[in-house]
N, C-alpha and C positions, 0 to 999 in steps of 0.2 A: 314414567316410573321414577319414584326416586331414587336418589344415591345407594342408601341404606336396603332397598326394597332389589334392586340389581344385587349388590353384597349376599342377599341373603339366598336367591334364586343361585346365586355361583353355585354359595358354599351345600346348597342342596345338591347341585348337579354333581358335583366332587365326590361327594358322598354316595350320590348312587353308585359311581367306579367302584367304591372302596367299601361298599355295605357288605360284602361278602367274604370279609377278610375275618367277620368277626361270628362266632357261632352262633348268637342268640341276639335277640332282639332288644334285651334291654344293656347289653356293652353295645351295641350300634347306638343307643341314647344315648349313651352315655358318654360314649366318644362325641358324637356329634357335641353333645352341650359342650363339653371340656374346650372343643375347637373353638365353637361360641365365643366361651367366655374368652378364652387366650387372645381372639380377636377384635374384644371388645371392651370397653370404656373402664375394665376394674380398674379402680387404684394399682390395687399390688395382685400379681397374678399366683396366690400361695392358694393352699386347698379351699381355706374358706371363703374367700373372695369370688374365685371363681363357683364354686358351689353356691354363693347368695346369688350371682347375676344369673347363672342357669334357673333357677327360682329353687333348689332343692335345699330341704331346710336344717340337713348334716351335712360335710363333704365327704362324707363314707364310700357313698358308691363312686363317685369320682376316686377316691383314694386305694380302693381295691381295684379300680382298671386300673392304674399304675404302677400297682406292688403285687395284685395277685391272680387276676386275672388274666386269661390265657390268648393271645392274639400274636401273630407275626410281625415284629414291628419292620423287620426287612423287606418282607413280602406290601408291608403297606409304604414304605421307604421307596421302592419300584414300582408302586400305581402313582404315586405324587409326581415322581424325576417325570414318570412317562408324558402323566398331564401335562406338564411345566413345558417339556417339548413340543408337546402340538399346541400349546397355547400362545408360549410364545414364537416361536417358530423356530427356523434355520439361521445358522449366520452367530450365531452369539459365543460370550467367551465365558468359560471355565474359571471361575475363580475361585482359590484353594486361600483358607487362611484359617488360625487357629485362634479362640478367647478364649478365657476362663471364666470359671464359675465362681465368685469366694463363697466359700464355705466357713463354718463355726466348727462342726463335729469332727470325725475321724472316721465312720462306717459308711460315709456315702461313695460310692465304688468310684478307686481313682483317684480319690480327693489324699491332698498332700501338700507342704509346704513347698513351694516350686517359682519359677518367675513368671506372671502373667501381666500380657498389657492391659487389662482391666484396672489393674491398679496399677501400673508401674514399677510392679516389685515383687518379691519375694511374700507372698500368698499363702491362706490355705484358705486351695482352690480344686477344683477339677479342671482338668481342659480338654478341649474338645476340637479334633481336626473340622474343619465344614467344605464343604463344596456349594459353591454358586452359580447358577446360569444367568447371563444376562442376554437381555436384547436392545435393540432401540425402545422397543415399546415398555418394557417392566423387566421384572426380576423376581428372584427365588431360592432359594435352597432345594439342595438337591441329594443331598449327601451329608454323611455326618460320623465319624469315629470317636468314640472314648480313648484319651489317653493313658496306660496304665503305668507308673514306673514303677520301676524294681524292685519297689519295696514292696509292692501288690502281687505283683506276679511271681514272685520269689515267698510268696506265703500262700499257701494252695486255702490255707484252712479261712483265713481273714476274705479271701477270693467266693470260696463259697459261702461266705456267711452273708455275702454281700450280690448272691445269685448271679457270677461271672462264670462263666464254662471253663469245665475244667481245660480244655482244648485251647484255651486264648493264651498266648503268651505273651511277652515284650515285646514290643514294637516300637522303633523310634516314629516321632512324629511325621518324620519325610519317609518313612517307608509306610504308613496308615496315610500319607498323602497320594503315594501311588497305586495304590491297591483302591483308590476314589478315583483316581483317571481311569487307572484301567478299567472298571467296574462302569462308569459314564459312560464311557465310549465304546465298550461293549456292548453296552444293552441300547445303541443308539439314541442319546442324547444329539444332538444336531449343531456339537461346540465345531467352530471353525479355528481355535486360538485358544492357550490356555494363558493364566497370568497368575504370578505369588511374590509374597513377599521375598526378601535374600535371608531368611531362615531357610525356605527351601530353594530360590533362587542358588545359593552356594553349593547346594548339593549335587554333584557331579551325575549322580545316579538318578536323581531324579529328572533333572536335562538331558542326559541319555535315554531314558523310555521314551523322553514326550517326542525324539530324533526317530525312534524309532518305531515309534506308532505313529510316524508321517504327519504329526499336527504344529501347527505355530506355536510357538510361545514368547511372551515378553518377561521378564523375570525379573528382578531385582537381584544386586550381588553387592559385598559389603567391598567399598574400596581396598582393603586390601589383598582380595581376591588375587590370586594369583592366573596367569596366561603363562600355559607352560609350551614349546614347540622347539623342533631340533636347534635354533640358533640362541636359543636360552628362557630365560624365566625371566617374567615383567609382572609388578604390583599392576593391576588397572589403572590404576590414580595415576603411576607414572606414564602408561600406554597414551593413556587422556590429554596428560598435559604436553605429552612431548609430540601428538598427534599433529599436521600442520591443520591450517585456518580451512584451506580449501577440501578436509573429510570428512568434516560436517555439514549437513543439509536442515536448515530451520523451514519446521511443517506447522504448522496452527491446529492447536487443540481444540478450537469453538466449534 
């Protein structure tokens, strides 16, 4: 069988998990093609692009599954994570990290002038928390938050204009990062270790749950992190250098 011909057998079987998320038969097409296309060879993945590869000759119905058609994308959020664990297996690590989206407009929900590493800069963009499973064998996403700031959620009316619940409020990035640990490892995701950048690496609170929900983590922390204990307060960078030779152990990454 070929490459392409296994790919396509997957992405059937996937879909039969997840065919009943959806109530009618022609949003199960229509999902199905969308996935298609995002999978496959279009130049750019915007409505009409993917609409020509699916063969459908407007992106209309594509464009009403994603604006107005009625499905749980949480409940299909929790059939994907589930797959992803028994596909890949036990043993893998959690990995939490945030991108942004750049944006042109002003109504796409979230979107704001803000700093994203997409560009290096100060953006208008959206950003988006994510969570990832990996294994030895592959990898995936698994999870995924909107980031809303203040200026969103501090305007109810611009919120529902923009079909955010009224119930969502501000959330920092590292607290929609913990609310995707805890939400993983609840529903039995099979992470042995979690790991992030020193955005959330620095977060006290976020290294306190992961102590607390009994799991590993590796994190990042910005040098000038502070290490506080009853004999004082130390930069890490100075912990580091004033460390002797013999509290270091060199392991091989290959």
């Amino acid at each position: 069988m070929t490459e392409v011909g296994c790919w396509a057998d997957e992405l059937e079987s996937v879909f039969a998990r997840v065919a009943g998320r959806f109530a009618r038969a022609d949003l199960r097409w229509r999902m199905r093609d969308y996935v298609r296309g995002l999978l496959g060879q279009a130049a750019r993945k915007n409505g009409w692009q993917l609409a020509e590869w699916a063969g459908h000759r407007t992106p209309d119905g594509l464009q009403r599954l994603m604006n107005s058609s009625v499905w749980d994308a949480d409940a299909l959020r929790d059939d994907v994570r589930a797959y992803v664990g028994e596909s890949l297996g036990p043993g893998g690590v959690l990995i939490i990290d945030d991108t942004g989206f750049i944006k042109k407009g002003t109504t796409s929900a979230g979107v704001s002038r803000q700093y994203t590493g997409t560009s290096g800069k100060i953006d208008n963009c959206q950003i988006g928390v994510f969570a990832a499973y990996a294994t030895r064998s592959d990898r995936a996403l698994v999870d995924r938050e909107l980031y809303l700031p203040k200026a969103w959620t501090s305007d109810r009316d611009r919120c529902r204009a923009a079909k955010i619940p009224d119930e969502r409020g501000f959330a920092t990035k590292g607290e929609l990062a913990r609310d995707i640990v805890c939400r993983c490892l609840a529903t039995g995701l099979p992470a042995t270790w979690v790991t992030a950048d020193e955005a959330y690496g620095q977060d006290w609170h976020f290294r306190r749950l992961l102590e607390q929900l009994d799991i590993g983590y590796v994190v990042a922390v910005p040098k000038s992190q502070q290490i506080k204990s009853l004999a004082g307060i130390w930069r890490i960078d100075q912990l580091i250098e004033d460390a002797p030779a013999d509290a270091w152990q060199r392991l091989s990454c290959g």
